[in-house]
C-alpha positions in Angstrom: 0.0 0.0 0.0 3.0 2.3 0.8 3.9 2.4 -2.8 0.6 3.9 -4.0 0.1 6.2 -1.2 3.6 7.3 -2.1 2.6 7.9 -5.6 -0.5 9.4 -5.1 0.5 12.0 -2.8 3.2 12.7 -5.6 0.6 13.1 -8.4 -1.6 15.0 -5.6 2.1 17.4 -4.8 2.2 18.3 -8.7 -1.6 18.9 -9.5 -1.5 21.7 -5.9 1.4 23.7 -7.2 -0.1 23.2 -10.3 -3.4 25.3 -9.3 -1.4 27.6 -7.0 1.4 27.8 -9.4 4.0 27.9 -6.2 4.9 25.5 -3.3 2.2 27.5 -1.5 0.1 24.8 -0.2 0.3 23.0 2.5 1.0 19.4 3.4 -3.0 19.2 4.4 -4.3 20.4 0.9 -1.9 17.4 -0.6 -3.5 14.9 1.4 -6.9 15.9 1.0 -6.5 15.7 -2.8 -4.5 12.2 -2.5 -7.2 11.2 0.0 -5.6 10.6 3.2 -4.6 12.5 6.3 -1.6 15.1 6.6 -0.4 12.7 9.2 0.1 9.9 6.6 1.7 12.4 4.3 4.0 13.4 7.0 4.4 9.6 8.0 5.7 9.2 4.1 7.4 12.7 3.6 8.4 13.9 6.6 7.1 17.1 5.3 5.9 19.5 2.2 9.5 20.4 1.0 10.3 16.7 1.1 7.1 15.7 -0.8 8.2 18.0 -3.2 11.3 16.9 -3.8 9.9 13.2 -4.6 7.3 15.2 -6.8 10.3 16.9 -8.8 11.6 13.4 -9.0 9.1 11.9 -10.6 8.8 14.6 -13.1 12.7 14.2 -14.1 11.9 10.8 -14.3 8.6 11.0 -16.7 11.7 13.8 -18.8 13.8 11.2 -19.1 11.4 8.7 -20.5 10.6 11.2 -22.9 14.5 11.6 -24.1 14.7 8.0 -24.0 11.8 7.8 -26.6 13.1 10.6 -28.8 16.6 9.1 -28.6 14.8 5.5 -29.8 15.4 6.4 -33.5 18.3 8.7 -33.5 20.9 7.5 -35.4 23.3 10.4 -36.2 24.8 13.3 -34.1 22.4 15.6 -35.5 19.5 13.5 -35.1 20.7 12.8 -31.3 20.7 16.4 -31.0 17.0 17.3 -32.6 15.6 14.5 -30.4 17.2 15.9 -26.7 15.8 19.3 -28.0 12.1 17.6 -29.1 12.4 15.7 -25.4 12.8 19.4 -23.9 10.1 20.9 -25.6 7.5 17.9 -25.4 3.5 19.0 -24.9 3.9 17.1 -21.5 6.2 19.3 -20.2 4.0 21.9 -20.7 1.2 20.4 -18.6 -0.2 23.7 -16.4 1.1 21.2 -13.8 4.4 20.4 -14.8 4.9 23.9 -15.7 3.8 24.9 -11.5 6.6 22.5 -10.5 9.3 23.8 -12.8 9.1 27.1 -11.8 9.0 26.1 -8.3 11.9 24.2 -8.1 13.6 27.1 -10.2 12.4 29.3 -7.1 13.3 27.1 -4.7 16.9 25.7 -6.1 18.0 29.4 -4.8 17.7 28.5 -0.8 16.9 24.7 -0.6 20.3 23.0 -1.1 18.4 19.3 -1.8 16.5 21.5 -4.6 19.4 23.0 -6.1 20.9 19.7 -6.3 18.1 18.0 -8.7 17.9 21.4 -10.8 22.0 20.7 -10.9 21.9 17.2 -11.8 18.6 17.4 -14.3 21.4 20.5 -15.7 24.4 18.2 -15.6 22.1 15.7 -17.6 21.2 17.8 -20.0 24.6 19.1 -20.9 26.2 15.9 -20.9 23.7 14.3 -23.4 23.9 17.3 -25.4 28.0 16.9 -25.6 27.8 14.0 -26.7 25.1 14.5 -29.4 27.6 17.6 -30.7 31.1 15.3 -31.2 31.6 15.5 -35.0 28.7 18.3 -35.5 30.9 21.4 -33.2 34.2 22.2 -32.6 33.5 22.8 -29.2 30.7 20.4 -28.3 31.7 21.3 -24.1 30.9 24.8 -25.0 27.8 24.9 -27.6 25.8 21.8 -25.2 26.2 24.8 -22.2 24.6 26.9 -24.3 22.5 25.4 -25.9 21.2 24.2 -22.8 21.1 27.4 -21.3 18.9 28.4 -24.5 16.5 25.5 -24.1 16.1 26.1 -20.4 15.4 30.0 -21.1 13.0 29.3 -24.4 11.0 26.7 -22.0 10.5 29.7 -19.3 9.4 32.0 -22.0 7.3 29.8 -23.7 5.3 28.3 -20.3 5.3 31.6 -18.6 4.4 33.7 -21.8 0.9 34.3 -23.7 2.6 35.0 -26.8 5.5 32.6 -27.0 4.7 29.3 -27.7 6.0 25.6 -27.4 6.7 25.0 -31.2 8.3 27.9 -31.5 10.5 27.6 -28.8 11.3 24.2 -30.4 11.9 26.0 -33.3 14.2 28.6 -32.0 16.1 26.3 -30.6 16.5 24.2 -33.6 18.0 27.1 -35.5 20.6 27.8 -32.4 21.5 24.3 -33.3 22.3 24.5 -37.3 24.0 28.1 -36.4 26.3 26.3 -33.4 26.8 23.2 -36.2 26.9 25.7 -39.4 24.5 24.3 -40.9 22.0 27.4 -40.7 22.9 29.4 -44.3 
């Protein structure tokens, strides 16, 4: 039972900051929508900062499932490349939800060491799978996966926060930054 208690407090975590659009809920408001007590939350968690952590986790983990399908049929650099960007920019990632939980953990990575560790390691991901995509397409593939990166991570925040930017052409964007890093772009 633990293990579906676990994960429904999780999915209950991500659809609160969802509607709030910040970790401005409370441990109580979970429960209630994961049906059961703050006391069994707590019992799991420990607390709200801890529930969200797990939440942030699982949200990683549904990313990389998402780069692992885009990867599936890559079979050059460039194609490696156009999938980790397709990954970043998929319609799940820009579930009202998902989008809550991003910006928290954006928020909160500047005074919650635990945070800023899983924003560092989702970054550290990124830009190693990016690195390796760019050998034989960048004479610097170190350099042009930090910024691409760096550009994919700013055209998501634009795009989610923004009424006038949107996922495609974020996507898009990005896409160009890549044939301009790889000199394909004429």
């Amino acid at each position: 039972m633990e293990p579906i208690r676990r994960a429904a407090l999780v999915e209950a975590t991500i659809a609160e900051i969802g509607e709030a659009g910040s970790l401005d809920v409370t441990v109580g408001q979970i429960a209630k929508r994961a049906g059961m007590s703050s006391a069994l939350a707590h019992h799991y968690f420990g607390g709200k900062h801890q529930i969200f952590l797990a939440a942030m986790a699982q949200i990683l983990r549904d990313f990389r499932k998402e780069v692992v399908e885009e990867l599936r049929g890559a079979r050059t650099s460039r194609e490696r490349a156009e999938a980790l960007i397709a990954a970043s920019f998929a319609p799940s990632s820009f579930a009202p939800a998902t989008v809550g939980a991003w910006m928290t953990l954006y928020a909160q990575a500047t005074t919650h060491p635990e945070t800023h560790r899983l924003l560092a390691l989702y970054q550290r991901r990124l830009r190693s799978n990016l690195t390796y995509a760019l050998r034989g397409l960048s004479c610097d593939p170190r350099g042009d996966a930090e910024m691409l990166g760096a550009l994919i991570d700013g055209l998501y925040l634009r795009a989610a926060l923004s009424k006038d930017a949107s996922r495609d052409a974020a996507q898009a964007t990005a896409l160009r930054a890549l044939d301009t890093l790889t000199g394909a772009y004429q």
